[in-house]
Structure formats: C-alpha cells, structure tokens
N, CA, C, O and CB atoms as a CASP TS submission, in Angstrom:
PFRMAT TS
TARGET T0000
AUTHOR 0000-0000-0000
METHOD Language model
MODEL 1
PARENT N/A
ATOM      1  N   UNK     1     -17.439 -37.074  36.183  1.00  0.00           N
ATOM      2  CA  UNK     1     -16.704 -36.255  35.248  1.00  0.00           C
ATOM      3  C   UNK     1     -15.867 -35.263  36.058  1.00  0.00           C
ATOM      4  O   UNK     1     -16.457 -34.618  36.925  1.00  0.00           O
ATOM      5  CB  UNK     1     -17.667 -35.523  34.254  1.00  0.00           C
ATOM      6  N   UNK     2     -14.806 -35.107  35.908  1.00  0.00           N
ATOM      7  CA  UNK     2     -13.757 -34.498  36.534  1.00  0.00           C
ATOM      8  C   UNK     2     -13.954 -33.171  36.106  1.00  0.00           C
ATOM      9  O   UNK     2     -14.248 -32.812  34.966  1.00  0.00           O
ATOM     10  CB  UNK     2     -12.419 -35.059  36.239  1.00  0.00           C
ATOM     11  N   UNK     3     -13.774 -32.469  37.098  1.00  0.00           N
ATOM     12  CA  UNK     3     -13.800 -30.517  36.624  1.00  0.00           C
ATOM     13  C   UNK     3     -12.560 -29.772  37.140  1.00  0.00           C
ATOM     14  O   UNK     3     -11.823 -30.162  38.046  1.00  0.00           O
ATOM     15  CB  UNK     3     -15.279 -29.475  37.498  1.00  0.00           C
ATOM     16  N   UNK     4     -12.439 -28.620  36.414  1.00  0.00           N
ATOM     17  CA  UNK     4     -11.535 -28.391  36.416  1.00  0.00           C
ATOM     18  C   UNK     4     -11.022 -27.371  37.761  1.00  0.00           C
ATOM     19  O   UNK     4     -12.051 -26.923  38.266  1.00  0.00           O
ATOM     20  CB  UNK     4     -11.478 -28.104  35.222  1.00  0.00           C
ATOM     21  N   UNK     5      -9.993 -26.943  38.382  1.00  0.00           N
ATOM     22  CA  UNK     5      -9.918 -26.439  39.648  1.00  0.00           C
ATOM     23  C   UNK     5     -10.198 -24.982  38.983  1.00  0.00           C
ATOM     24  O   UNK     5     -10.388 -24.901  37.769  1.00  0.00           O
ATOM     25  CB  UNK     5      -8.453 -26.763  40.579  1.00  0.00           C
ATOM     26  N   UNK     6     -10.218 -23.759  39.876  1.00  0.00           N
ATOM     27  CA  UNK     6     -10.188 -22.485  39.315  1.00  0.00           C
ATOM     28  C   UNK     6      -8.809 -21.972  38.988  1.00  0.00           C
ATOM     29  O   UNK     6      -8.791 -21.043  38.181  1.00  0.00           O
ATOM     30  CB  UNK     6     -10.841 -21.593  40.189  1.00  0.00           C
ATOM     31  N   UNK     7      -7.636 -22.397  39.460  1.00  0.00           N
ATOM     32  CA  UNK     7      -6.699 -22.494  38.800  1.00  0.00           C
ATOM     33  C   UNK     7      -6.598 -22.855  37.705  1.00  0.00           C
ATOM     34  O   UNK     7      -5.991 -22.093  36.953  1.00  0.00           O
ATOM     35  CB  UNK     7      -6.143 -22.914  39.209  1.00  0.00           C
ATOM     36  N   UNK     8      -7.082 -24.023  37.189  1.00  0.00           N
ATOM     37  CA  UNK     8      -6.349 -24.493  36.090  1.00  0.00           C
ATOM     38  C   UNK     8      -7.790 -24.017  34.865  1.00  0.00           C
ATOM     39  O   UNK     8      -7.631 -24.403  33.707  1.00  0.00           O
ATOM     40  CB  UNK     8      -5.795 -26.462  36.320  1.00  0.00           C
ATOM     41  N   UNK     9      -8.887 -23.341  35.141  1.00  0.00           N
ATOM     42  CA  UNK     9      -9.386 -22.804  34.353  1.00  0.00           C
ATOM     43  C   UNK     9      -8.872 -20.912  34.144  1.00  0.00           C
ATOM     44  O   UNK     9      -9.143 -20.232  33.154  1.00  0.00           O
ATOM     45  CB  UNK     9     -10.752 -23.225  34.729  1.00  0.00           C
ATOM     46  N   UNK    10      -8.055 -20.409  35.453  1.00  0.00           N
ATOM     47  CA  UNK    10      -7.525 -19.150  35.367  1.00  0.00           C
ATOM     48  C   UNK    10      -6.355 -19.338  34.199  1.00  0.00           C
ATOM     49  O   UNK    10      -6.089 -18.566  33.278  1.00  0.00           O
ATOM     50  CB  UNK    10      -6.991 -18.634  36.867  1.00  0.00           C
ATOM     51  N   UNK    11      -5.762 -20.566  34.521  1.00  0.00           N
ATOM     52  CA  UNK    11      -4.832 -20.623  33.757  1.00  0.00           C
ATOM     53  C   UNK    11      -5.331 -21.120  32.076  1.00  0.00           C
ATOM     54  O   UNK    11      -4.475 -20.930  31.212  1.00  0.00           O
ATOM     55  CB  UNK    11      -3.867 -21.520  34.518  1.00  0.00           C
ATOM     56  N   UNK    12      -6.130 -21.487  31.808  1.00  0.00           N
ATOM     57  CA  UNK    12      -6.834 -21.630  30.589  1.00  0.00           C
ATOM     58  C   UNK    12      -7.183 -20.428  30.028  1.00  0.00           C
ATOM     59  O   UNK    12      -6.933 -20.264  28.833  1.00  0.00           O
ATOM     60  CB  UNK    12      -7.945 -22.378  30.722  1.00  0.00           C
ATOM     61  N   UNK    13      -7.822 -19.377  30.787  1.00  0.00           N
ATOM     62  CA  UNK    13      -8.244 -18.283  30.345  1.00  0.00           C
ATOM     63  C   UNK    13      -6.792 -16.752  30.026  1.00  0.00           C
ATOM     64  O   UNK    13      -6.747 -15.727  29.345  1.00  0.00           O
ATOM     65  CB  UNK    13      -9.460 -18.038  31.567  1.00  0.00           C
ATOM     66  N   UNK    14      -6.000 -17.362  30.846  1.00  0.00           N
ATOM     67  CA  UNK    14      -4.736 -16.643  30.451  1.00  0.00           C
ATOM     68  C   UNK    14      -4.021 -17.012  29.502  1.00  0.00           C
ATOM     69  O   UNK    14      -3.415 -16.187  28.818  1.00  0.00           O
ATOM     70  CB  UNK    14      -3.922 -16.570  31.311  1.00  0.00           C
ATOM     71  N   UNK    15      -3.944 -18.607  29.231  1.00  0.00           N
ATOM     72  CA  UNK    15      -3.359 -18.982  27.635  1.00  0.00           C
ATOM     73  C   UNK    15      -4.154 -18.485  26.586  1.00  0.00           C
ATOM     74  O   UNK    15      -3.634 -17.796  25.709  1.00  0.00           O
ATOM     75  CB  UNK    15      -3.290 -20.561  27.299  1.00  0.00           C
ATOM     76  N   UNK    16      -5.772 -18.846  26.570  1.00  0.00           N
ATOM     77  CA  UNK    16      -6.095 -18.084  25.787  1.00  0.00           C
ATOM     78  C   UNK    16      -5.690 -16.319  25.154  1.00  0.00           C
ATOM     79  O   UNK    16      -5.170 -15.946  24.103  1.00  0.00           O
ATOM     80  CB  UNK    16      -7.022 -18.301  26.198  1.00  0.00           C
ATOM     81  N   UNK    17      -6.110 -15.710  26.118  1.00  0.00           N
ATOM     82  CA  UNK    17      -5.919 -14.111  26.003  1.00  0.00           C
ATOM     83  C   UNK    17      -4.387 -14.147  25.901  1.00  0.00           C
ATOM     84  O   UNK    17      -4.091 -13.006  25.545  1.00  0.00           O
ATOM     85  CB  UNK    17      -6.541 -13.093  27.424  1.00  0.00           C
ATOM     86  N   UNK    18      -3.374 -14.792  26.016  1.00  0.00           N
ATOM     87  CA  UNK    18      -2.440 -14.427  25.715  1.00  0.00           C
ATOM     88  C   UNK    18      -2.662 -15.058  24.317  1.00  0.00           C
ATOM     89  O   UNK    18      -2.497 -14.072  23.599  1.00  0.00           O
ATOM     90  CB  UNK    18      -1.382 -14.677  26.597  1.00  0.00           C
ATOM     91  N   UNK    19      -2.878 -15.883  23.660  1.00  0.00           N
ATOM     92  CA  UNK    19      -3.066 -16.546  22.098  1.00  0.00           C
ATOM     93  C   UNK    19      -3.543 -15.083  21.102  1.00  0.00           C
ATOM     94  O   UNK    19      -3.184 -14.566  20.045  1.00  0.00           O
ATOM     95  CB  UNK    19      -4.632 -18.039  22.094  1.00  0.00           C
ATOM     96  N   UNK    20      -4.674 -14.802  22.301  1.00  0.00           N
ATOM     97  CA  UNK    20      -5.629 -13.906  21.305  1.00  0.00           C
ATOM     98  C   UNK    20      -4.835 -12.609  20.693  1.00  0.00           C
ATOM     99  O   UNK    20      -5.050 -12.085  19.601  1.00  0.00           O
ATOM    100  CB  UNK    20      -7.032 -13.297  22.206  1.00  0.00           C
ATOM    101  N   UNK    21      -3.559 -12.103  21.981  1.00  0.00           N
ATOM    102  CA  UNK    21      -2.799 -11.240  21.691  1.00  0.00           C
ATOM    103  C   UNK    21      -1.683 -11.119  20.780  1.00  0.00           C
ATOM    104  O   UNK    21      -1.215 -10.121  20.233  1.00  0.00           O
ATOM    105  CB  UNK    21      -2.532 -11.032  22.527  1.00  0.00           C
ATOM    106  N   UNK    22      -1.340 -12.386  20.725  1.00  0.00           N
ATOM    107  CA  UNK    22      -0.383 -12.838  19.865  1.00  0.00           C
ATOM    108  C   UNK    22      -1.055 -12.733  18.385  1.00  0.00           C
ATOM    109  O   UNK    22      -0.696 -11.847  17.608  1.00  0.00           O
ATOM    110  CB  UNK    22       0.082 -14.314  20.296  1.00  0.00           C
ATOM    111  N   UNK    23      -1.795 -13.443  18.128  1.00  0.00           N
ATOM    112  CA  UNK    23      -2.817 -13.305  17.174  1.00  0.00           C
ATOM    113  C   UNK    23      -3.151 -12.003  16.621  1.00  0.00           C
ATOM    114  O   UNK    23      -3.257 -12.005  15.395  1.00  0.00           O
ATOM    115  CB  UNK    23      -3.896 -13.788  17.678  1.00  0.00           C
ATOM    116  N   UNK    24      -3.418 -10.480  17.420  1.00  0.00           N
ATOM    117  CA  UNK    24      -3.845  -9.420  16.923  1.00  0.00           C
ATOM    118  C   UNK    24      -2.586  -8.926  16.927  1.00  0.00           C
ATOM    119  O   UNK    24      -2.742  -7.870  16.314  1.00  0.00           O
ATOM    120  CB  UNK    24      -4.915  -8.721  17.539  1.00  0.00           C
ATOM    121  N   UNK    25      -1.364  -8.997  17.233  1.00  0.00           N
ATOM    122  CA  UNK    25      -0.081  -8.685  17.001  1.00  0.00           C
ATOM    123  C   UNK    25       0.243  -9.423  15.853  1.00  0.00           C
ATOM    124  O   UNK    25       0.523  -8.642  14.944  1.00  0.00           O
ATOM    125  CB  UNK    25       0.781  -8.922  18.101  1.00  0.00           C
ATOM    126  N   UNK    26       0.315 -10.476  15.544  1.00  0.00           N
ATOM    127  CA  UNK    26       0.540 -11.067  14.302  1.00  0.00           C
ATOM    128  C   UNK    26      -0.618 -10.637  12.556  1.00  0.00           C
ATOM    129  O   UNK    26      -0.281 -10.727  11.376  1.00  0.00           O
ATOM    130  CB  UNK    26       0.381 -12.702  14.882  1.00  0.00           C
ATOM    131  N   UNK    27      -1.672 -10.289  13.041  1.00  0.00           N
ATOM    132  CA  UNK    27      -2.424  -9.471  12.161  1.00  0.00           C
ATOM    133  C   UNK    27      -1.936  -8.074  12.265  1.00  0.00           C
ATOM    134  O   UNK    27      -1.280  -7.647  11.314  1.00  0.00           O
ATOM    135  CB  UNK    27      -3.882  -9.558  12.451  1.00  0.00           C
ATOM    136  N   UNK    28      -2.078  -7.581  12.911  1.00  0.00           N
ATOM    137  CA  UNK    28      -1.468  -6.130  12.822  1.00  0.00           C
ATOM    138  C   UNK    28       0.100  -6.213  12.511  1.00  0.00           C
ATOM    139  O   UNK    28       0.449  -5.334  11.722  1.00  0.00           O
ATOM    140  CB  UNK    28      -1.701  -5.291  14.296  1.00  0.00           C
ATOM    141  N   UNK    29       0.652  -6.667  12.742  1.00  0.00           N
ATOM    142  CA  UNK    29       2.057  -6.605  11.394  1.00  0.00           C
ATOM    143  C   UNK    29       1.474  -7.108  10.013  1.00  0.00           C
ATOM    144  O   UNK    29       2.003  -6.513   9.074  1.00  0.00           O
ATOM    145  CB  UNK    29       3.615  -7.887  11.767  1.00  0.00           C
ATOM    146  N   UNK    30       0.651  -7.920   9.682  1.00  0.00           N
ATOM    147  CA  UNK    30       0.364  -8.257   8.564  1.00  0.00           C
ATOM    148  C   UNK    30      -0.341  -7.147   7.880  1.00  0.00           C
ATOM    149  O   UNK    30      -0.133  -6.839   6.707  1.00  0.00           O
ATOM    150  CB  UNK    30      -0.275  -9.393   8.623  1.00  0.00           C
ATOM    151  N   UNK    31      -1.088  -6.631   8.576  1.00  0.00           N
ATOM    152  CA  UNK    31      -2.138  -5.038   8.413  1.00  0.00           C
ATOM    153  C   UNK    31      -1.295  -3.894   7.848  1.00  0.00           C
ATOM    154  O   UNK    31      -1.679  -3.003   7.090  1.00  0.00           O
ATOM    155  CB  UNK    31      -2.775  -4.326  10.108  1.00  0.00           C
ATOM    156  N   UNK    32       0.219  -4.130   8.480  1.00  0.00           N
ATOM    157  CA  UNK    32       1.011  -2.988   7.998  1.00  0.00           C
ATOM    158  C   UNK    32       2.046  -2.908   7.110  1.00  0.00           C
ATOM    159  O   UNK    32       2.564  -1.933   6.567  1.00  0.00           O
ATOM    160  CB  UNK    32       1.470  -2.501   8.855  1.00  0.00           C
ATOM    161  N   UNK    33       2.316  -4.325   7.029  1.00  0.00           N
ATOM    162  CA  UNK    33       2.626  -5.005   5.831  1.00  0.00           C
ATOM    163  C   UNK    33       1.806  -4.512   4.064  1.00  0.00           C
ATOM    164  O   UNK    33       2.173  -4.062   2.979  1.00  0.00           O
ATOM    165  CB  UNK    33       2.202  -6.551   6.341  1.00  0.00           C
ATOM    166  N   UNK    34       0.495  -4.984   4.767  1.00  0.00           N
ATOM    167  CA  UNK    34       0.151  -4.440   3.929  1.00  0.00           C
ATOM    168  C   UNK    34      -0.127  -2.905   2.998  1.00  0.00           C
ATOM    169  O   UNK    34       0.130  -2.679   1.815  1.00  0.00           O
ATOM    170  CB  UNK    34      -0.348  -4.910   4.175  1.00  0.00           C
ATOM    171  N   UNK    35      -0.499  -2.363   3.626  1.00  0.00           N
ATOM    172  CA  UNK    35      -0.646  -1.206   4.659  1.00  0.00           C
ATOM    173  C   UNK    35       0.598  -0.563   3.662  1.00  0.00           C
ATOM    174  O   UNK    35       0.108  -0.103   2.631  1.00  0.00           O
ATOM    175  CB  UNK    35      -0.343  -1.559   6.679  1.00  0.00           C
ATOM    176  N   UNK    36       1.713  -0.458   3.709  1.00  0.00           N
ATOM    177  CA  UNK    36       3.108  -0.104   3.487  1.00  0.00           C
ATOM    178  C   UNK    36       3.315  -1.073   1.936  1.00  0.00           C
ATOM    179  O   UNK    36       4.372  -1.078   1.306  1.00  0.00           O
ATOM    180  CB  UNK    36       4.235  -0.613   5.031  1.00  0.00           C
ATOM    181  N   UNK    37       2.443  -1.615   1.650  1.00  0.00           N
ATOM    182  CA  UNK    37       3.084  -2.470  -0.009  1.00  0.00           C
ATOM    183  C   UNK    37       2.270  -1.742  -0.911  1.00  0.00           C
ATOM    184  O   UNK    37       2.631  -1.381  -2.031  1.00  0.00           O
ATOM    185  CB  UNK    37       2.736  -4.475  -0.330  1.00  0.00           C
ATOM    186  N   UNK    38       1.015  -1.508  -0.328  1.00  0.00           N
ATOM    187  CA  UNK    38       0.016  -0.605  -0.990  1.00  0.00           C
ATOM    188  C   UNK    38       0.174   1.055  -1.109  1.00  0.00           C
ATOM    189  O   UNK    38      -0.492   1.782  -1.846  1.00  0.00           O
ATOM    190  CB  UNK    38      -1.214  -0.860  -0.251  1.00  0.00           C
ATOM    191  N   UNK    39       1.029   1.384  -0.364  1.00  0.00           N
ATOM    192  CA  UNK    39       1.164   2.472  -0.576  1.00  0.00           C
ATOM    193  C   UNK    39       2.921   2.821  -1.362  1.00  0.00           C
ATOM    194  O   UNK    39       3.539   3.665  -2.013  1.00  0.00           O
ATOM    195  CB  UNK    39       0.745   3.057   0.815  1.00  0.00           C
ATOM    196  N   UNK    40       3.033   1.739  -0.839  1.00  0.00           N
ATOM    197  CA  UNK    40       4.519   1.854  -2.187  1.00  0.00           C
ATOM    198  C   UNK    40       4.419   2.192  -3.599  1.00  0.00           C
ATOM    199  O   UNK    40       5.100   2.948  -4.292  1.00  0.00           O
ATOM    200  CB  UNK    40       5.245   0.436  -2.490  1.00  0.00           C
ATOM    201  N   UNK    41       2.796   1.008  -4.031  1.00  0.00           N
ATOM    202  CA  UNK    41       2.652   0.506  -5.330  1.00  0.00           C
ATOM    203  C   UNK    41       2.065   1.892  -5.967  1.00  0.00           C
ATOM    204  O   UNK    41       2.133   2.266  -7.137  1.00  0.00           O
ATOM    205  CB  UNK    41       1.653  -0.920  -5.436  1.00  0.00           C
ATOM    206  N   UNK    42       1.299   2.723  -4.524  1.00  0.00           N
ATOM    207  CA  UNK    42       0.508   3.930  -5.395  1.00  0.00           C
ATOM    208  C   UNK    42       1.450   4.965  -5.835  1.00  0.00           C
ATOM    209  O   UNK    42       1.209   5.705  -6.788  1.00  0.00           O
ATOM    210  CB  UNK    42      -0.666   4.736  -4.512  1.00  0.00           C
ATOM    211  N   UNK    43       2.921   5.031  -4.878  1.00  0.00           N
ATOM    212  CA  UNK    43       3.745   6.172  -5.022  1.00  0.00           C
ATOM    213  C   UNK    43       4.345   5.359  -6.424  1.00  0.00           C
ATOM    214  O   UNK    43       4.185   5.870  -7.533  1.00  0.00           O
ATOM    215  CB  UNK    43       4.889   6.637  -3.556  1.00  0.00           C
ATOM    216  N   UNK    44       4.823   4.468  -6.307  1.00  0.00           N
ATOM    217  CA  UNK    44       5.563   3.750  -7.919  1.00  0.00           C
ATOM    218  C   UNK    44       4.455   4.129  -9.182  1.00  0.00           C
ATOM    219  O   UNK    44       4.901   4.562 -10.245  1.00  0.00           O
ATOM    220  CB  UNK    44       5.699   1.551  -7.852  1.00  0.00           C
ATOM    221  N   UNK    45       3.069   3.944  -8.998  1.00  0.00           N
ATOM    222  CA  UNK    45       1.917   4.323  -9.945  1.00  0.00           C
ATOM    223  C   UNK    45       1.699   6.391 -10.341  1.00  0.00           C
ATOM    224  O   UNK    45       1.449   7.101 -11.315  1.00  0.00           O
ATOM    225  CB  UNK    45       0.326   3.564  -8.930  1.00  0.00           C
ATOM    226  N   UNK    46       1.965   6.541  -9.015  1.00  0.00           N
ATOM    227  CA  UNK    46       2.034   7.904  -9.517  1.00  0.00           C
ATOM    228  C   UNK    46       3.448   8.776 -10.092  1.00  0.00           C
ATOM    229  O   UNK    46       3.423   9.927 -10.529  1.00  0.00           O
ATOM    230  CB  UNK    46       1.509   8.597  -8.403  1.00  0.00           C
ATOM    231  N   UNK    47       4.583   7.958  -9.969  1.00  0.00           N
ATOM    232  CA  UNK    47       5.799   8.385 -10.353  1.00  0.00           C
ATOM    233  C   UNK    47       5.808   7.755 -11.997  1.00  0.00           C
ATOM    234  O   UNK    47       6.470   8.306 -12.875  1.00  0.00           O
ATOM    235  CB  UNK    47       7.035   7.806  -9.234  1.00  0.00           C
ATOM    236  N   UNK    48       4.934   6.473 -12.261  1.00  0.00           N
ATOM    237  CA  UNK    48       5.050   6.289 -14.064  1.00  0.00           C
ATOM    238  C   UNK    48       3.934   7.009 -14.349  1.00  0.00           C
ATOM    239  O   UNK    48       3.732   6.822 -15.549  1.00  0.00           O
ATOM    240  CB  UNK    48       4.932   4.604 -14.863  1.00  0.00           C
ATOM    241  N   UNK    49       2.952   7.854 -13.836  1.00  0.00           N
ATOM    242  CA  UNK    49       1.898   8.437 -14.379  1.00  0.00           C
ATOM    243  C   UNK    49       2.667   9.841 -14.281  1.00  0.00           C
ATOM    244  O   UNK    49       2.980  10.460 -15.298  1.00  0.00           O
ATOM    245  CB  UNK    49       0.404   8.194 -13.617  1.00  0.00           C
ATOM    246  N   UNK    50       2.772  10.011 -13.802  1.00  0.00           N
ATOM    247  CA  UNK    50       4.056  11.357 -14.018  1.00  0.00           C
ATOM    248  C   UNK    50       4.587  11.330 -14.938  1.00  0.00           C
ATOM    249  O   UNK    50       4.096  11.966 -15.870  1.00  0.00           O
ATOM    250  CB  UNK    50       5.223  11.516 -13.207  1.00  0.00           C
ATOM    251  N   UNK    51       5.645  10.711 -15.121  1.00  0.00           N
ATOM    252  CA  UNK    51       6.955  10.592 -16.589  1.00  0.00           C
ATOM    253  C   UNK    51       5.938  10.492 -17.458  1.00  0.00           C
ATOM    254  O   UNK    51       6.089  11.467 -18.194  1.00  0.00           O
ATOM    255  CB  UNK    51       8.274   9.044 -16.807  1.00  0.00           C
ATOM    256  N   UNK    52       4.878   9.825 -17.856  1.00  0.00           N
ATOM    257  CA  UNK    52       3.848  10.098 -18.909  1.00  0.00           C
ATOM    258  C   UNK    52       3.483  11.135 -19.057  1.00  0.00           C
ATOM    259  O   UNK    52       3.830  11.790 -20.041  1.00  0.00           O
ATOM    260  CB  UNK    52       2.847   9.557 -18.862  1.00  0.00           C
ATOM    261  N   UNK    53       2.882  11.484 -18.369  1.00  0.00           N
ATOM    262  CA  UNK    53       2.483  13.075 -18.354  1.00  0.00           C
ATOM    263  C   UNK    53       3.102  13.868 -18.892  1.00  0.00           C
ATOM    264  O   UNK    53       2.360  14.438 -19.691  1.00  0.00           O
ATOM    265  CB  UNK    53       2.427  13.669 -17.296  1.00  0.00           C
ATOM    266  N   UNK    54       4.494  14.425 -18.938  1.00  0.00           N
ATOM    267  CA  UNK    54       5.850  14.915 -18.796  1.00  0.00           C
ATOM    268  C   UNK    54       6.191  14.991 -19.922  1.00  0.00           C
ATOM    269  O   UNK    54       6.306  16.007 -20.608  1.00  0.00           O
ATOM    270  CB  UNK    54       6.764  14.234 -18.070  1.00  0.00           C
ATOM    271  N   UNK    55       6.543  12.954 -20.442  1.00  0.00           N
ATOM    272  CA  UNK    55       6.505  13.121 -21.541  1.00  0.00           C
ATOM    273  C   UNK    55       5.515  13.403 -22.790  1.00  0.00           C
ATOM    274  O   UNK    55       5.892  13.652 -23.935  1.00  0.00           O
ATOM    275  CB  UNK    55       6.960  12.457 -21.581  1.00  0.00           C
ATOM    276  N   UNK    56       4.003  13.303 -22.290  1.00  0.00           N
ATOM    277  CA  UNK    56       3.623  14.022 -23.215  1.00  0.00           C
ATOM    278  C   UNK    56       3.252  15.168 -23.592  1.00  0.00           C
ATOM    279  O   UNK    56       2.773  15.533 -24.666  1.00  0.00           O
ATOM    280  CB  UNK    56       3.148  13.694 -23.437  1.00  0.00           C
ATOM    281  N   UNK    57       3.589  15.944 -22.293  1.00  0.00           N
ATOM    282  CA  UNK    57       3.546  17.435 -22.477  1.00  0.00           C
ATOM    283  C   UNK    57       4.881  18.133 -23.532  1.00  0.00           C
ATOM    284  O   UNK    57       5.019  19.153 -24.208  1.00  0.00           O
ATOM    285  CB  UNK    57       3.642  18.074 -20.835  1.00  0.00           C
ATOM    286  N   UNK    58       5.565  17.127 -23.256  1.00  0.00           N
ATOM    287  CA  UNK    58       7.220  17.395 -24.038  1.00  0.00           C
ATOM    288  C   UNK    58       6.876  17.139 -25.251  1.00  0.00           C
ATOM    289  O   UNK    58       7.145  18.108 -25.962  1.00  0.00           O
ATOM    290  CB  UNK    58       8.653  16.359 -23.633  1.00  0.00           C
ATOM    291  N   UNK    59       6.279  16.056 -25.981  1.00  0.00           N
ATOM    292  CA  UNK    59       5.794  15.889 -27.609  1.00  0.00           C
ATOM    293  C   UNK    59       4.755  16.893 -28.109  1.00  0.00           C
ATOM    294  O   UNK    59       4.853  17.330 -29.255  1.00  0.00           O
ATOM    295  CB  UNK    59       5.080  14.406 -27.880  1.00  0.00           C
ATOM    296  N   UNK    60       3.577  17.350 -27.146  1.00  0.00           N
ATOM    297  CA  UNK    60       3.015  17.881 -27.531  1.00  0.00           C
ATOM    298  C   UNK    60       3.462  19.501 -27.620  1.00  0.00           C
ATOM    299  O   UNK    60       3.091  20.267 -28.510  1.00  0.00           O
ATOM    300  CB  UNK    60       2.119  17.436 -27.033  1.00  0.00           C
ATOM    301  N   UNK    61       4.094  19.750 -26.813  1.00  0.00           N
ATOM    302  CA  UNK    61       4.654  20.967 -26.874  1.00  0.00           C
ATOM    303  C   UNK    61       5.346  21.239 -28.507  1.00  0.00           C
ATOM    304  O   UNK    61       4.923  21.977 -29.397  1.00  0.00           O
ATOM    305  CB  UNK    61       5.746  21.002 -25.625  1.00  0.00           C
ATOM    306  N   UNK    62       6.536  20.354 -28.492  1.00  0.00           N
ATOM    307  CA  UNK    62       7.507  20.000 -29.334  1.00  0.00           C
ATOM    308  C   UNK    62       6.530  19.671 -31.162  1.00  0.00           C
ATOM    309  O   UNK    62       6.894  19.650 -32.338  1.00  0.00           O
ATOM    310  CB  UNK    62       8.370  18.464 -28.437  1.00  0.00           C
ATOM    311  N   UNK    63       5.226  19.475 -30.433  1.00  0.00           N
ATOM    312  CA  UNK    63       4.714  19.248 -32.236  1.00  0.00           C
ATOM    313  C   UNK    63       3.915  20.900 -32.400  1.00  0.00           C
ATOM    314  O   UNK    63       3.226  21.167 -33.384  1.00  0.00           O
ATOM    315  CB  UNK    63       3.098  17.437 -32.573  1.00  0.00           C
ATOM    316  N   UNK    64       4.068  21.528 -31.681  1.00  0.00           N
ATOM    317  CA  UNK    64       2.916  22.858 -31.438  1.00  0.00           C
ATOM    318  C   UNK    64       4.114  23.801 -32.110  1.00  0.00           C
ATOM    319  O   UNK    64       4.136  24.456 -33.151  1.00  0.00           O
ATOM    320  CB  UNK    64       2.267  23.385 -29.376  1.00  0.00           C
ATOM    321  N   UNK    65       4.856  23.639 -31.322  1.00  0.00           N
ATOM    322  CA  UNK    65       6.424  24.393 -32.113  1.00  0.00           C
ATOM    323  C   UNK    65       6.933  23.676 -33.661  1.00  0.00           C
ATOM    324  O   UNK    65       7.727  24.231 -34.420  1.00  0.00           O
ATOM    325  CB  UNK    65       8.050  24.029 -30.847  1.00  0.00           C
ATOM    326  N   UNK    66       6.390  22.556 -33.877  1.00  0.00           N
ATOM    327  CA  UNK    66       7.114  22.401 -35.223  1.00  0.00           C
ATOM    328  C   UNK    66       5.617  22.712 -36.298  1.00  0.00           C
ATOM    329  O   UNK    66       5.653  22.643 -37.526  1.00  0.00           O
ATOM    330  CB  UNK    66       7.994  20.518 -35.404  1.00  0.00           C
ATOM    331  N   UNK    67       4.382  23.051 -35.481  1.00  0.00           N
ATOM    332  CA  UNK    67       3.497  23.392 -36.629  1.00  0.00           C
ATOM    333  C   UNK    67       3.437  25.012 -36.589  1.00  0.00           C
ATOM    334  O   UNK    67       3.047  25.740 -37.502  1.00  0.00           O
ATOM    335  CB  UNK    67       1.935  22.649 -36.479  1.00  0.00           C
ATOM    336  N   UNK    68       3.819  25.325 -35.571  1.00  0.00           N
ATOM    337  CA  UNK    68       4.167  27.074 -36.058  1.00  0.00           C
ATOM    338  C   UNK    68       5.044  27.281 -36.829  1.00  0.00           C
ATOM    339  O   UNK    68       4.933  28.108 -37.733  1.00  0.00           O
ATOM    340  CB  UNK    68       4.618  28.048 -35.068  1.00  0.00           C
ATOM    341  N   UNK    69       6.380  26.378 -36.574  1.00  0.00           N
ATOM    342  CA  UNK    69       7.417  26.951 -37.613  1.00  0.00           C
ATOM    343  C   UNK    69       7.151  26.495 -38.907  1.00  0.00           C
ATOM    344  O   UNK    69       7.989  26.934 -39.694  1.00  0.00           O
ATOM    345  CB  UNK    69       8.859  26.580 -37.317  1.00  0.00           C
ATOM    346  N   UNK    70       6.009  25.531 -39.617  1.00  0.00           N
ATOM    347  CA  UNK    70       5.499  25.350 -40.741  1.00  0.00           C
ATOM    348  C   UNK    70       4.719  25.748 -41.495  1.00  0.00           C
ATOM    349  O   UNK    70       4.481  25.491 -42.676  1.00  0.00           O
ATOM    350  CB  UNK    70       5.291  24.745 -40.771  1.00  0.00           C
ATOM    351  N   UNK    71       4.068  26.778 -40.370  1.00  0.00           N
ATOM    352  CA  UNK    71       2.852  27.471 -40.907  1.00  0.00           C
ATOM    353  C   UNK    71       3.505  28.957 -41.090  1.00  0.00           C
ATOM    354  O   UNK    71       3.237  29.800 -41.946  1.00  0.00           O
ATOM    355  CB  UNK    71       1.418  27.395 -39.796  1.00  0.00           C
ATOM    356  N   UNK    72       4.412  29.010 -40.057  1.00  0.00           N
ATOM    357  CA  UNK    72       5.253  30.640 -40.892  1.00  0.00           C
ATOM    358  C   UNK    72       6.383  30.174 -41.707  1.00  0.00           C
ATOM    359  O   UNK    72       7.223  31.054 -41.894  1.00  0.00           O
ATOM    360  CB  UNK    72       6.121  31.966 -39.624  1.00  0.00           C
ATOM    361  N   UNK    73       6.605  29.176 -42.178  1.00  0.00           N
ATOM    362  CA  UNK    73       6.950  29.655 -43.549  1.00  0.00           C
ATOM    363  C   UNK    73       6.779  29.455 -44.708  1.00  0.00           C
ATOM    364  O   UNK    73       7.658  29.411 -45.568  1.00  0.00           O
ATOM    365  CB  UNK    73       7.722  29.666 -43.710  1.00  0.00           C
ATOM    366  N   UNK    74       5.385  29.284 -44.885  1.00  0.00           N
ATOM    367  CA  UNK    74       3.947  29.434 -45.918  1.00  0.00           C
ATOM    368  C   UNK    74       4.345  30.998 -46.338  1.00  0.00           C
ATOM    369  O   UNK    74       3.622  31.634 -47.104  1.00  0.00           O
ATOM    370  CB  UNK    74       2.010  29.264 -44.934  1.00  0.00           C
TER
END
C-alpha cells in the first residue's frame, strides 16, 4: 500500500485548513446576512408598532375631547 510523502500529506493538510477557512468565511457572511435581515425586520416592526401607537393615541385623545364637549353641553 502506497503512503503518502510528508509533502503531499503537508499539502493535504493545507488544502484542508484552507477549505475550513473558506468555509467559516462563507458562514460568517451568511451569519451577517443574517444578522442585518433580522435586525431590519425588528426596526420595520418597531416603526408599524409606532404609527399604531400614535395613531391610537390620536383617536383616543380625539374621542376624550369629543366626550367633554358632550358632556358640557348637558
């Protein structure tokens, strides 16, 4: 059975670790990918939970003022 020289296992062990790097570079853009979609979705979630808010501070306000002006002029 033929074995391999220490060269050509140095060189095995350097394709690898270079694979492996490529690999945690290719996850870590994916990581920040993500990373950056998720935090988009929370700022977009807290900007329509806002305008809700907003607007219902605006109706409720707006019905508080139309039951005072109904009750003074009883």
């Amino acid at each position: 059975m033929p074995t391999k020289s220490k060269e050509a296992r140095s060189r095995d062990v350097q394709g690898r670790a270079g694979f492996s790097k490529e690999e945690r570079a290719r996850d870590g853009a994916l990581a920040m990918m993500e990373y950056q979609a998720n935090s988009r979705m929370a700022r977009e979630r807290m900007v329509r939970l806002r305008a809700l808010r907003l607007a219902k501070e605006a109706t409720d306000k707006e019905q508080e003022r139309s039951e005072k002006a109904a009750t003074g002029k009883r």
